[in-house]
N, C-alpha and C positions, 0 to 999 in steps of 0.2 A: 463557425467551425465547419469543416467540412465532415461528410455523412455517406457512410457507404451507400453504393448499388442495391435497394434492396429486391430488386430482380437479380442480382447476380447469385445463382445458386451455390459457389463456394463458401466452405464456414470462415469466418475472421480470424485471422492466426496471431495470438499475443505476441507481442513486439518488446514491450517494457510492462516491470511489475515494480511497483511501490508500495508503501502507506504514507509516505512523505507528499503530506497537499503541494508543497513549493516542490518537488522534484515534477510530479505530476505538469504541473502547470509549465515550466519550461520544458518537458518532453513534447506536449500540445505545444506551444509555440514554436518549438525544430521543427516538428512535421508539418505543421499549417505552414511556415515560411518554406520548406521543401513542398508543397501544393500537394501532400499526401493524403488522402480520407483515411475517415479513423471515427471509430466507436470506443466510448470508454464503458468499463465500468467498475461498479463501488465507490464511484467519484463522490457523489451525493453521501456516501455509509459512512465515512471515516470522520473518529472523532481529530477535530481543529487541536487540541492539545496534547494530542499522543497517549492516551493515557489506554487502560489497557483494554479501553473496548475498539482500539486503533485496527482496522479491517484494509486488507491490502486494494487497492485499485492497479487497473489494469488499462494496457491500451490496446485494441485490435487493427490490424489494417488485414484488407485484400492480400489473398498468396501469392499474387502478382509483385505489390510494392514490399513485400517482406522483406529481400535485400537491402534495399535503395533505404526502407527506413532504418533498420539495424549499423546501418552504415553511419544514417544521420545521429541516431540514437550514442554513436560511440561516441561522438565528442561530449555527451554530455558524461559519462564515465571517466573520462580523458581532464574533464575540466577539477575534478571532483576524486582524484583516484583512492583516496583513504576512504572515503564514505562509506558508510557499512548498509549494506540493503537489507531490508528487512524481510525474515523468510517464514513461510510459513512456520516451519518450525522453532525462531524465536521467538515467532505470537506467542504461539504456544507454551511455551517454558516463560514467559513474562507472562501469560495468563496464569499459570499452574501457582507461580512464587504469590501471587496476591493475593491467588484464595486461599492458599497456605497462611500468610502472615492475618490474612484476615480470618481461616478459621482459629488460629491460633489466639488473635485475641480476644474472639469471642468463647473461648474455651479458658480461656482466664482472666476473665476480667471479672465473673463472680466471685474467684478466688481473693483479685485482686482487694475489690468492693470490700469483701465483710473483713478481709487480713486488717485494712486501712483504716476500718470506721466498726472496730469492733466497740 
């Protein structure tokens, strides 16, 4: 994998964002075959089954290759164009609904217990 300058004192500027490990892994493949560096991260956080502790990863390149990679990046939007990307704010509302349905049945499930097995 290629790896920024780290004497270059500009910050990395995100390029693509997901939670999708397979989206992930062919946007690093576009860029490594366009010979672009790049830093990821949250690559390592995200759970492998989507569930809802699913945390977005990101990729950085140089403000330099920011065009040239965005560019390369659209075919992968291009290939894929119904795909829905995941935003912060759907984490979020698919985090909210689970602690919801999960305080909800810990909130009834004593009820449940002694209604059932009185």
């Amino acid at each position: 994998m290629a790896s920024l300058d780290p004497q270059n004192s500009h910050e990395p500027v995100v390029v693509f964002t997901t939670s999708s490990a397979g989206e992930m892994e062919v946007a690093k493949s576009m860029l490594q075959a366009g010979d672009i560096p790049f830093i990821t991260r949250g690559e390592g956080n995200h759970d492998p089954y989507g569930g809802a502790g699913n945390l977005l990863m990101d990729i950085r390149v140089e403000p330099r290759d920011v065009e040239f990679a965005q560019e390369i990046l659209k075919e992968l939007d291009k290939a894929d164009p119904g795909a829905e990307r995941s935003t912060p704010l759907r984490r979020d509302i698919r985090r909210i609904a689970i602690m919801v349905v999960i305080a909800l049945l810990i909130s009834l499930a004593p009820i449940l217990w002694f209604t059932l097995f009185k």
